[in-house]
PDB file of N, CA, C and O in Angstrom:
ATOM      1  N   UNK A   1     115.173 140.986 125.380  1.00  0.00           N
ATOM      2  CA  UNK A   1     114.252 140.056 126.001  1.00  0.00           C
ATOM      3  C   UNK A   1     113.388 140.804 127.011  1.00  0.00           C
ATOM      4  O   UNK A   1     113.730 141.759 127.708  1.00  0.00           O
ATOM      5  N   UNK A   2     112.268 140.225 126.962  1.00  0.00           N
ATOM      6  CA  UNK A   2     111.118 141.121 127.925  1.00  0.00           C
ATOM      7  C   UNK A   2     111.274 140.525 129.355  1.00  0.00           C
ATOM      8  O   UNK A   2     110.889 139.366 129.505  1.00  0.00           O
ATOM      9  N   UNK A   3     111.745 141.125 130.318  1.00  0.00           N
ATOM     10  CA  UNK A   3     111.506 140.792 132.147  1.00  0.00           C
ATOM     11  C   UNK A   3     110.271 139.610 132.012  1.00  0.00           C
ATOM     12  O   UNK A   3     109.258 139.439 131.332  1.00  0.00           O
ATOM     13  N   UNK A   4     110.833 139.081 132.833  1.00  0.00           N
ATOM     14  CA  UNK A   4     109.954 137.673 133.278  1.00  0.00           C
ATOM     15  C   UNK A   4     110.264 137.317 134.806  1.00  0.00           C
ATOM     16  O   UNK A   4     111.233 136.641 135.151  1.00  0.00           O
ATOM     17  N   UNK A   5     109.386 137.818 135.611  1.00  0.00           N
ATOM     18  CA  UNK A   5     109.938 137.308 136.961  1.00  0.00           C
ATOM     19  C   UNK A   5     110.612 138.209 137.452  1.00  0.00           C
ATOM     20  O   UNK A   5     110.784 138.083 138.664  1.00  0.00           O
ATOM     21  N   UNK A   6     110.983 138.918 137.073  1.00  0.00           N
ATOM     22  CA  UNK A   6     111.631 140.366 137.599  1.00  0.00           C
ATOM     23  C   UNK A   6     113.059 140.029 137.229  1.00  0.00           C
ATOM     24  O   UNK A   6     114.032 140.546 137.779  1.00  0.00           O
ATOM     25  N   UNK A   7     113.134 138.989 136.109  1.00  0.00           N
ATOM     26  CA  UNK A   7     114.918 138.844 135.551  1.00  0.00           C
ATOM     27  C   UNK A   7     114.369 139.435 134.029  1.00  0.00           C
ATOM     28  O   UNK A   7     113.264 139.335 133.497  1.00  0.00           O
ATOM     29  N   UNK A   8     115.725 140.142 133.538  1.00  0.00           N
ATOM     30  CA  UNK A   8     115.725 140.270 131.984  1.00  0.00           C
ATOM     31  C   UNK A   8     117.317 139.741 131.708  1.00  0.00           C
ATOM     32  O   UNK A   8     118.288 139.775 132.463  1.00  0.00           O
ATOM     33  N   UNK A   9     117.173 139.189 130.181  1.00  0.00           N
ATOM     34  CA  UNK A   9     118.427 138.973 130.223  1.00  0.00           C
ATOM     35  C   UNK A   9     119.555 139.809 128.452  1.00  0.00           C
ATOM     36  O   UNK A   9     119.143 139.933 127.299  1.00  0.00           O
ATOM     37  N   UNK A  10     120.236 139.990 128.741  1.00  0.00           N
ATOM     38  CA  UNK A  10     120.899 140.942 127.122  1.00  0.00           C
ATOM     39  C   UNK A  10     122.229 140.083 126.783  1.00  0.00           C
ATOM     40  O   UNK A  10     123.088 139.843 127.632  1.00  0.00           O
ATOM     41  N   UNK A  11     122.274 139.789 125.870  1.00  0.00           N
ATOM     42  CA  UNK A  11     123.580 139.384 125.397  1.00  0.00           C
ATOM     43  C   UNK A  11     124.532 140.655 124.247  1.00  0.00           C
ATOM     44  O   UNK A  11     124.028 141.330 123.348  1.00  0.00           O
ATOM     45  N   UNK A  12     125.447 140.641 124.524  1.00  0.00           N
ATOM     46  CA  UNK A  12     126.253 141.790 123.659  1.00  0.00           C
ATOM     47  C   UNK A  12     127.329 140.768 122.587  1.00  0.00           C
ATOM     48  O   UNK A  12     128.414 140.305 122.940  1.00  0.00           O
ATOM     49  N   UNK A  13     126.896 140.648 121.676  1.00  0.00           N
ATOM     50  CA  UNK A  13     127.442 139.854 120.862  1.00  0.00           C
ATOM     51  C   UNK A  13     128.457 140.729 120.157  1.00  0.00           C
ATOM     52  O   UNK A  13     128.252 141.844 119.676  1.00  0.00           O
ATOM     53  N   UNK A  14     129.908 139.842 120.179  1.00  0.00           N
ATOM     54  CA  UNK A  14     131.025 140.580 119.514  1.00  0.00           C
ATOM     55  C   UNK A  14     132.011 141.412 119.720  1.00  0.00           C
ATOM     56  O   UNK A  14     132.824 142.012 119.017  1.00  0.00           O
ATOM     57  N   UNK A  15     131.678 141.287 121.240  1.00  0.00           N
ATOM     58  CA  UNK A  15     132.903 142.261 121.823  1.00  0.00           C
ATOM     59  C   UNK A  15     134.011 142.032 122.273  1.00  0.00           C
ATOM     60  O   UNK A  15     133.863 141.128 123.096  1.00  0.00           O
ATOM     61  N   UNK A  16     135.469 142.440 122.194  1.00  0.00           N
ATOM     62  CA  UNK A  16     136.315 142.153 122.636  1.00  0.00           C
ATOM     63  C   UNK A  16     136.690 141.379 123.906  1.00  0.00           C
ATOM     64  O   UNK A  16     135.787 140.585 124.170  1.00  0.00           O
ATOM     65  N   UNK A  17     137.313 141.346 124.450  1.00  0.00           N
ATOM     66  CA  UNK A  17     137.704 140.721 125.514  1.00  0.00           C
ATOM     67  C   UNK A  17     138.597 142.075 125.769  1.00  0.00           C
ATOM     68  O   UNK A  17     139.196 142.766 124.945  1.00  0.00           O
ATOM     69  N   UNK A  18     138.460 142.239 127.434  1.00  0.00           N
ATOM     70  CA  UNK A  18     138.602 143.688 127.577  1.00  0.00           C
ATOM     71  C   UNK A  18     138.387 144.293 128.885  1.00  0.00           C
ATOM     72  O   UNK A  18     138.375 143.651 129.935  1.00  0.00           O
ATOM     73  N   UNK A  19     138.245 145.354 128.801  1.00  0.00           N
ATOM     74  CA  UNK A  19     137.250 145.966 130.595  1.00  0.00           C
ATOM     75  C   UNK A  19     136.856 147.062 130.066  1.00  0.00           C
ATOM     76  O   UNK A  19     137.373 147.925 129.357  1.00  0.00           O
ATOM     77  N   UNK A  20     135.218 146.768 130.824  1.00  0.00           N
ATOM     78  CA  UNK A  20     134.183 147.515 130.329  1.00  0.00           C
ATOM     79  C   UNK A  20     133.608 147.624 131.707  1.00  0.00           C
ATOM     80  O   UNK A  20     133.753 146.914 132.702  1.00  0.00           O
ATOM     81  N   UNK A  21     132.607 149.192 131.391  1.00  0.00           N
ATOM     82  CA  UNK A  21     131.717 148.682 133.081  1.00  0.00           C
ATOM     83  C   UNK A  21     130.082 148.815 131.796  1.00  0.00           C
ATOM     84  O   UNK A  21     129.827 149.142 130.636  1.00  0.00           O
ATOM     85  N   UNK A  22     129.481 148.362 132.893  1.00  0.00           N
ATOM     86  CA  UNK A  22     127.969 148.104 132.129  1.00  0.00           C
ATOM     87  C   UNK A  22     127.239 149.451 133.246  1.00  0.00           C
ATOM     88  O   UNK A  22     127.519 149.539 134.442  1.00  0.00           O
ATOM     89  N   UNK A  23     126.596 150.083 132.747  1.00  0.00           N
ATOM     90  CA  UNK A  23     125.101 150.637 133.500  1.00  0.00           C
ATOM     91  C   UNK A  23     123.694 150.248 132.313  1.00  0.00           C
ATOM     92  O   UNK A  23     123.521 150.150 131.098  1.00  0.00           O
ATOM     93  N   UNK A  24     122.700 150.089 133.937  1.00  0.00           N
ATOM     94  CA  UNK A  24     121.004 149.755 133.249  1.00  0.00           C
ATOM     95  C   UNK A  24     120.506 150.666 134.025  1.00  0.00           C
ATOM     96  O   UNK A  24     120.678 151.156 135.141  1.00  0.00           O
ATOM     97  N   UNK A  25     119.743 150.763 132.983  1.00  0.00           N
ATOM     98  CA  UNK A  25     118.949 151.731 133.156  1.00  0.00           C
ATOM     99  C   UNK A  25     117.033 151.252 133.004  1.00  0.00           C
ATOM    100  O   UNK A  25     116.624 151.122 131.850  1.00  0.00           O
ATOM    101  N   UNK A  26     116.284 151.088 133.857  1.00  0.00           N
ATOM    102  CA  UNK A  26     114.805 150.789 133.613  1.00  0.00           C
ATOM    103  C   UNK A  26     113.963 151.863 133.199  1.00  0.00           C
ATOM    104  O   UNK A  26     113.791 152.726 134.060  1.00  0.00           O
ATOM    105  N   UNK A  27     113.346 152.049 132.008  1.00  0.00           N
ATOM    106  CA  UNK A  27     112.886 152.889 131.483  1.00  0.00           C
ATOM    107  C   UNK A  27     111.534 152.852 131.655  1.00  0.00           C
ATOM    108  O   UNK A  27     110.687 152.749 130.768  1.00  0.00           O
ATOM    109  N   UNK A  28     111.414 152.913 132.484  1.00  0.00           N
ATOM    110  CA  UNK A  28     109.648 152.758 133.289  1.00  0.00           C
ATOM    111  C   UNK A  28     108.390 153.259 132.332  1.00  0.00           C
ATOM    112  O   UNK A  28     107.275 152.767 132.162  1.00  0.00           O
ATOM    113  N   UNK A  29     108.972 154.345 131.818  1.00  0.00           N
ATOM    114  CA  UNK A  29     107.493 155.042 131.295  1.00  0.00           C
ATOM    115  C   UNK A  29     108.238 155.020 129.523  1.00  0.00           C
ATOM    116  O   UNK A  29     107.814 155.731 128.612  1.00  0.00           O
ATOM    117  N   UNK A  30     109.148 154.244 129.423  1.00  0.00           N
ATOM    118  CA  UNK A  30     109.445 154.284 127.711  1.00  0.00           C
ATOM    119  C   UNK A  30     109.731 155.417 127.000  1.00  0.00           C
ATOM    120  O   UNK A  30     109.618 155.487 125.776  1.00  0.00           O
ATOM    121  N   UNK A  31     110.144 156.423 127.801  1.00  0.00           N
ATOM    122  CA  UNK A  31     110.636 157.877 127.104  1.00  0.00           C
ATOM    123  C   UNK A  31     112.085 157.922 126.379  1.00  0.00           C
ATOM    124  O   UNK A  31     112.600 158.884 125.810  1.00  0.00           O
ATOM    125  N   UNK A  32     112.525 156.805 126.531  1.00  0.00           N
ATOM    126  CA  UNK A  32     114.201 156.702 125.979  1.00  0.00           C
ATOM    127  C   UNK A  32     115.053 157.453 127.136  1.00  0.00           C
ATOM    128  O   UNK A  32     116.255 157.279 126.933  1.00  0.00           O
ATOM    129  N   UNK A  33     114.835 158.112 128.105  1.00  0.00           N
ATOM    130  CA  UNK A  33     115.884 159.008 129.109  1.00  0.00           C
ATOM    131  C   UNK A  33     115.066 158.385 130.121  1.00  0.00           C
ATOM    132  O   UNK A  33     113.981 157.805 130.149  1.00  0.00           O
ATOM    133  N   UNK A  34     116.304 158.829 131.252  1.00  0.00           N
ATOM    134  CA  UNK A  34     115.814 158.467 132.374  1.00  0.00           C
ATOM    135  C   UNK A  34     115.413 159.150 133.207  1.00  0.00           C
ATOM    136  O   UNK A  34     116.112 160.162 133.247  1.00  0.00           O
ATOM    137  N   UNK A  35     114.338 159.173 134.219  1.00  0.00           N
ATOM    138  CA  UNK A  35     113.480 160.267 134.521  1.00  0.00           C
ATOM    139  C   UNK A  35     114.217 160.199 135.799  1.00  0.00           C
ATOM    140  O   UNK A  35     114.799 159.305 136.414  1.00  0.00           O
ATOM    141  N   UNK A  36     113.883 162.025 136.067  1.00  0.00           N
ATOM    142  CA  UNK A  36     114.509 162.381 137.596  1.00  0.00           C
ATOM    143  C   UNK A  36     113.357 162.999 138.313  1.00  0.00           C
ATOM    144  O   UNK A  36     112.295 163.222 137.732  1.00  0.00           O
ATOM    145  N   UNK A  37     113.560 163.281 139.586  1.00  0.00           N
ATOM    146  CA  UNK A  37     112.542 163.883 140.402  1.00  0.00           C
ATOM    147  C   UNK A  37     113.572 165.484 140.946  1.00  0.00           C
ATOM    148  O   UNK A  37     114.491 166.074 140.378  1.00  0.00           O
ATOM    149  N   UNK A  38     113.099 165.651 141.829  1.00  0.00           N
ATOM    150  CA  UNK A  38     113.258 166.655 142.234  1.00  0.00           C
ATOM    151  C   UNK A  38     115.387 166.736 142.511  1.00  0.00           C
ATOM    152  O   UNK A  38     116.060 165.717 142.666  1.00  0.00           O
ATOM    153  N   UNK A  39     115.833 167.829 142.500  1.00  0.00           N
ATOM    154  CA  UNK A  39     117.357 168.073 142.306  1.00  0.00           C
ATOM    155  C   UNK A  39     117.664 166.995 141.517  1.00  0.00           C
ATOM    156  O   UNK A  39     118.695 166.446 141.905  1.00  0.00           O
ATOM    157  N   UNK A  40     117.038 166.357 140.322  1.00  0.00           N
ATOM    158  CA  UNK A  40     117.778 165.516 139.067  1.00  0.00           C
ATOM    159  C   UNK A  40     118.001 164.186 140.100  1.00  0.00           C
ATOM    160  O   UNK A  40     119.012 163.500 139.951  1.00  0.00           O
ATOM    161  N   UNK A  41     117.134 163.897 141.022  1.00  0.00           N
ATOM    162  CA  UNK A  41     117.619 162.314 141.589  1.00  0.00           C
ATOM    163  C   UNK A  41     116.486 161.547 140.616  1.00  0.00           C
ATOM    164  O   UNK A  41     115.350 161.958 140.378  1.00  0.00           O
ATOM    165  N   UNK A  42     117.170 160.210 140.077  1.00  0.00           N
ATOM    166  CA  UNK A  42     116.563 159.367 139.216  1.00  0.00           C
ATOM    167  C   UNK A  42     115.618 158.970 140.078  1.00  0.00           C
ATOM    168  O   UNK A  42     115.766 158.766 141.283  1.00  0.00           O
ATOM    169  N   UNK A  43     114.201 158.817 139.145  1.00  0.00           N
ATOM    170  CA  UNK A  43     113.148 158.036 140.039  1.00  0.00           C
ATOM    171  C   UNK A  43     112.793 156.970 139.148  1.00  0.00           C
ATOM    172  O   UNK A  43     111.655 156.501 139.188  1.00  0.00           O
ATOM    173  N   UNK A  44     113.884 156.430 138.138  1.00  0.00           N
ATOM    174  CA  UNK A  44     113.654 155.042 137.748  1.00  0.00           C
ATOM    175  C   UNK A  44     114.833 153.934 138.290  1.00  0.00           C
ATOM    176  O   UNK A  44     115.848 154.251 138.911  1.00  0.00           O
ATOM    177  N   UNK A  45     114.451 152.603 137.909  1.00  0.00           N
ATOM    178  CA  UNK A  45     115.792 151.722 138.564  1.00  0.00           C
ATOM    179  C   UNK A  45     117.373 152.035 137.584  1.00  0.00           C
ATOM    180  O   UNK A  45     117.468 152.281 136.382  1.00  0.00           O
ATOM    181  N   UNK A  46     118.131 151.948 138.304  1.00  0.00           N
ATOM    182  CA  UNK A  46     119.221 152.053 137.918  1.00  0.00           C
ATOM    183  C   UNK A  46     120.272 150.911 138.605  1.00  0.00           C
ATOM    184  O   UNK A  46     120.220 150.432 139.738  1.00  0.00           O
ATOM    185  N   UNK A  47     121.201 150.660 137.564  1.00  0.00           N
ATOM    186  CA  UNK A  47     122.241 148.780 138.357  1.00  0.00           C
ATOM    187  C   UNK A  47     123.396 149.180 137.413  1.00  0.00           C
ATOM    188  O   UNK A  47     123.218 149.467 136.229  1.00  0.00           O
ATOM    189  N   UNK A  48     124.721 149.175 138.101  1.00  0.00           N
ATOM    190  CA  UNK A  48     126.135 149.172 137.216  1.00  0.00           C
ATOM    191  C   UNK A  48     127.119 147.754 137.596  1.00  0.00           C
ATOM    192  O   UNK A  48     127.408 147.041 138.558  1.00  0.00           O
ATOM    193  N   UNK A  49     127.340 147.870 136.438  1.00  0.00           N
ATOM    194  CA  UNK A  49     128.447 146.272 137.193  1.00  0.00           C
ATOM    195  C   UNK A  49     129.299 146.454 138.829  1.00  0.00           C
ATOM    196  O   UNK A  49     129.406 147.476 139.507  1.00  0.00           O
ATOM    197  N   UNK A  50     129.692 145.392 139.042  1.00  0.00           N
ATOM    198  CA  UNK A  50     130.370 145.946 140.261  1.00  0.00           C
ATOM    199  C   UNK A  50     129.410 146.377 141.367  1.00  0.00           C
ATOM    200  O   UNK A  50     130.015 146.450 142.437  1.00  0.00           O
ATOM    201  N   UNK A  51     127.809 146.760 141.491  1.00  0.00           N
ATOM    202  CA  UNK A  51     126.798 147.104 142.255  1.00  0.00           C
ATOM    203  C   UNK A  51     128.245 148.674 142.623  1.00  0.00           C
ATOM    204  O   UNK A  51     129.026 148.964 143.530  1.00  0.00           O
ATOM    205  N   UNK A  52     127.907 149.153 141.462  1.00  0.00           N
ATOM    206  CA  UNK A  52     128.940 150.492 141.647  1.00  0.00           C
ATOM    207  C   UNK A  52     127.729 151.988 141.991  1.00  0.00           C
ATOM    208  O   UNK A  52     126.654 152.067 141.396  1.00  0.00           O
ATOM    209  N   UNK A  53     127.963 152.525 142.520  1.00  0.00           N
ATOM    210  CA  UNK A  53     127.035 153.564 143.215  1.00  0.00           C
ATOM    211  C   UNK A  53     127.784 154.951 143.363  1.00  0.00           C
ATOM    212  O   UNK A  53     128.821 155.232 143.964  1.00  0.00           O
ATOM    213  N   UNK A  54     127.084 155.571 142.763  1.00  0.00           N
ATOM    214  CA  UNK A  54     128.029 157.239 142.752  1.00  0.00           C
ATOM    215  C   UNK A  54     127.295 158.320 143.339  1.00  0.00           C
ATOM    216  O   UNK A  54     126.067 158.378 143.261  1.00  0.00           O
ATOM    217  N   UNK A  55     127.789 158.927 143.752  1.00  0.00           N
ATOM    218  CA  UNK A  55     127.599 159.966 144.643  1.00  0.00           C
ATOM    219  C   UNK A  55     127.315 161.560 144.254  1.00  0.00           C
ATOM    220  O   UNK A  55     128.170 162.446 144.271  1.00  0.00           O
ATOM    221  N   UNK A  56     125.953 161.710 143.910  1.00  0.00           N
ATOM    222  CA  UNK A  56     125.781 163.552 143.094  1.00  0.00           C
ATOM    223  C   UNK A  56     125.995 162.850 141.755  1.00  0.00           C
ATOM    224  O   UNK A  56     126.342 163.821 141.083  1.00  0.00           O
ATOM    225  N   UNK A  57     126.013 162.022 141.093  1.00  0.00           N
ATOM    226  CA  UNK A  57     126.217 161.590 139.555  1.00  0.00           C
ATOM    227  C   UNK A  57     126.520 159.954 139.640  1.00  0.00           C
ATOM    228  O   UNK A  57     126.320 159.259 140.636  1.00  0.00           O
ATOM    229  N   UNK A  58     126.922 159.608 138.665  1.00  0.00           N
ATOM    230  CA  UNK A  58     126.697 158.375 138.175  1.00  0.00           C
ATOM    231  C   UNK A  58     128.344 157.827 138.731  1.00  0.00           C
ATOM    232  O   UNK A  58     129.296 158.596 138.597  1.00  0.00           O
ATOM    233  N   UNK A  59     128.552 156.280 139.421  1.00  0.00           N
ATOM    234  CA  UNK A  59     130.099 156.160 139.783  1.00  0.00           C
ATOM    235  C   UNK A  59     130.929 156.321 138.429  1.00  0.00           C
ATOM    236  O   UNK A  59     130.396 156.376 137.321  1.00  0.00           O
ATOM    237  N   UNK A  60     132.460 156.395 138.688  1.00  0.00           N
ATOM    238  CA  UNK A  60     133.290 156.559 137.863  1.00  0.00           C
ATOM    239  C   UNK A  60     133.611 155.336 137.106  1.00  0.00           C
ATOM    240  O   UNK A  60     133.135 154.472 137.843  1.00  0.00           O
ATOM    241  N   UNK A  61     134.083 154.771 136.173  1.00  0.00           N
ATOM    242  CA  UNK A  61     134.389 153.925 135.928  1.00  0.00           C
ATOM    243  C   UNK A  61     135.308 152.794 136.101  1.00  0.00           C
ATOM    244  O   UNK A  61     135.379 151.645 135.664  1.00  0.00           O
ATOM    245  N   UNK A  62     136.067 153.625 136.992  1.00  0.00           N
ATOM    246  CA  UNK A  62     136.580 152.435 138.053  1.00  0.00           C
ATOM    247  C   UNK A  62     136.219 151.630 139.307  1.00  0.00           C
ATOM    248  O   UNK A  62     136.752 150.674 139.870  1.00  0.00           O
ATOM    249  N   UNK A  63     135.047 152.412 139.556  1.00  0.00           N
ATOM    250  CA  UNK A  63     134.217 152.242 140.349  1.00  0.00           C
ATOM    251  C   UNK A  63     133.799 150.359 139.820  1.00  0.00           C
ATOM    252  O   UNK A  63     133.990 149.287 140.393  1.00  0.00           O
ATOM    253  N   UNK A  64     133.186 150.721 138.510  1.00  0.00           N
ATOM    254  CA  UNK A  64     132.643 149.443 137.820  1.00  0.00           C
ATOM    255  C   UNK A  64     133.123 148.926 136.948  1.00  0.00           C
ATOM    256  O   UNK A  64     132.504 148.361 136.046  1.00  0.00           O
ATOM    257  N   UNK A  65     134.539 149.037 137.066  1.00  0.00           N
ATOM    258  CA  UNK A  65     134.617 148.281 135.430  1.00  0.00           C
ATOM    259  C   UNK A  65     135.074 146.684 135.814  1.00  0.00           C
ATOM    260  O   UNK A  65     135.398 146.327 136.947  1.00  0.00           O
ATOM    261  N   UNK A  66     135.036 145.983 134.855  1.00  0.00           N
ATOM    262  CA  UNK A  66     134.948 144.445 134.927  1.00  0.00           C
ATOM    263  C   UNK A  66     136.053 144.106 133.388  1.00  0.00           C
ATOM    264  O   UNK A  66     135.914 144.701 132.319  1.00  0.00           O
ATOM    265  N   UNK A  67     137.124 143.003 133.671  1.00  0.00           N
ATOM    266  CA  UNK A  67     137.834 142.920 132.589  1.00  0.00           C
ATOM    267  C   UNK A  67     137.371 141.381 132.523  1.00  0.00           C
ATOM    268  O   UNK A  67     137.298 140.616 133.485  1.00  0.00           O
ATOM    269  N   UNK A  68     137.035 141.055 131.000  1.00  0.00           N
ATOM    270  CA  UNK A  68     136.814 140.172 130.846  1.00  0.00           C
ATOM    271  C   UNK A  68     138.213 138.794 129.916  1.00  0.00           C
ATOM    272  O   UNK A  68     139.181 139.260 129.314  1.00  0.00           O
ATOM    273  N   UNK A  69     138.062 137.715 129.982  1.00  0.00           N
ATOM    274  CA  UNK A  69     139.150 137.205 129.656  1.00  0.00           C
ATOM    275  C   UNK A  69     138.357 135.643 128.354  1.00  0.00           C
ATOM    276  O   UNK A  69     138.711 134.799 127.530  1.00  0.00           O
ATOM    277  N   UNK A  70     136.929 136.307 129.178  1.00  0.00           N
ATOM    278  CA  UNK A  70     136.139 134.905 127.819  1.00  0.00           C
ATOM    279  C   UNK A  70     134.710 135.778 127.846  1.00  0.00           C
ATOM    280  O   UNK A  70     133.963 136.274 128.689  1.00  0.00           O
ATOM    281  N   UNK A  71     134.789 135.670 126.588  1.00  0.00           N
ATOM    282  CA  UNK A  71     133.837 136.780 125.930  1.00  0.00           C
ATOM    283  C   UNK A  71     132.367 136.271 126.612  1.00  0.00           C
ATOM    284  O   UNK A  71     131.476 137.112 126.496  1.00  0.00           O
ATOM    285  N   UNK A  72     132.078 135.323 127.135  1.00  0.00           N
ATOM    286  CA  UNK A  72     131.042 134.365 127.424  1.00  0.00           C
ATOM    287  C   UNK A  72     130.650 134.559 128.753  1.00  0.00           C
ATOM    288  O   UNK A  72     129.648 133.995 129.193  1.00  0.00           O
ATOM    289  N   UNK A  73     131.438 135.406 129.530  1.00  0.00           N
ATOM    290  CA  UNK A  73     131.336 135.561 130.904  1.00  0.00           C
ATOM    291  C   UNK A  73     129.891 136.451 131.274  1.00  0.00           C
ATOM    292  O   UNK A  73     129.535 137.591 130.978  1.00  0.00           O
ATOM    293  N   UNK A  74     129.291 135.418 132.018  1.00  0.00           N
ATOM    294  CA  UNK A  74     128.013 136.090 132.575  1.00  0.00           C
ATOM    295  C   UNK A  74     128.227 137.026 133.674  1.00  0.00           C
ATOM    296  O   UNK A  74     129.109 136.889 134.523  1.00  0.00           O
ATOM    297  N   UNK A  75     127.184 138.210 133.612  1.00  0.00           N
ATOM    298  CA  UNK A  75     127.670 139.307 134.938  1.00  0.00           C
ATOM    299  C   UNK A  75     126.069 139.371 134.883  1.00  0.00           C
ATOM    300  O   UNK A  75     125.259 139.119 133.991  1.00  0.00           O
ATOM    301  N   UNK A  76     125.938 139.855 136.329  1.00  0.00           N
ATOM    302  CA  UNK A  76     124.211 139.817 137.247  1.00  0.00           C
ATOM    303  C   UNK A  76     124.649 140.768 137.850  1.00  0.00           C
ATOM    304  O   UNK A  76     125.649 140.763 138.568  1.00  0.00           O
ATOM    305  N   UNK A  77     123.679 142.008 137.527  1.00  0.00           N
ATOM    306  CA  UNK A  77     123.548 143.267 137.805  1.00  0.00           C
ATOM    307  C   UNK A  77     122.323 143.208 138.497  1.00  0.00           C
ATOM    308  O   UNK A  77     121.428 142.535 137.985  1.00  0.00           O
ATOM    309  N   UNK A  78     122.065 143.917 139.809  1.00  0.00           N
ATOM    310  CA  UNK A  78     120.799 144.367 140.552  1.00  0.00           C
ATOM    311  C   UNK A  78     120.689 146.030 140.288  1.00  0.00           C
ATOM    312  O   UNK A  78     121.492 146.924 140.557  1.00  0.00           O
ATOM    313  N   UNK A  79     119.385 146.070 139.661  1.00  0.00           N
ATOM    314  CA  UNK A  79     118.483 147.036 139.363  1.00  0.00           C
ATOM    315  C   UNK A  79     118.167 147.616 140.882  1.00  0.00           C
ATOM    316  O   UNK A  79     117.748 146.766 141.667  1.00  0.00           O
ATOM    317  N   UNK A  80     118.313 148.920 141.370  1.00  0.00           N
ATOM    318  CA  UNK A  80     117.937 149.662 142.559  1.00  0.00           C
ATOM    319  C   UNK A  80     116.934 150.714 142.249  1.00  0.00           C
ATOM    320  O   UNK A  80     117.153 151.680 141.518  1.00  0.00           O
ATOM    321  N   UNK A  81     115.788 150.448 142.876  1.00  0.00           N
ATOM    322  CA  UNK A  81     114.672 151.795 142.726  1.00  0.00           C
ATOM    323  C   UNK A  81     114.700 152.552 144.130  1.00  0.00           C
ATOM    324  O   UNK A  81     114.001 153.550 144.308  1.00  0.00           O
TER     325      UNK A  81
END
């Protein structure tokens, strides 16, 4: 779905019930990767479940992971530029 309002929304159809962490990634300029600036710091938005934040790299996955118990469960991730 295309951003509207500065919300987008994704559904992942078919997945277990489980723990997973999610990362987004905003692909600003549509290159498929995500662009860095200077020492490899991302200069596009980036949001992990959990508002999980890592330090020199991306958090660990315990950082973000989320166990789900109904496949239906909505999660709201904030995008950080």
């Amino acid at each position: 779905m295309a951003p509207k309002a500065g919300l987008a929304s994704v559904a992942f159809e078919g997945l277990a019930c489980g723990t997973y962490a999610i990362a987004v990634v905003h692909d600003e300029n549509g290159d498929g990767k995500l662009a860095t600036g200077l020492f490899g710091i991302p200069v596009e938005g980036l949001g992990g479940s959990r508002d999980a934040k890592g330090f020199m790299g991306p958090p660990g996955f315990d950082a973000a992971k989320l166990t789900f118990k109904d496949p239906r469960t909505p999660v709201a991730i904030t995008v950080n530029y």
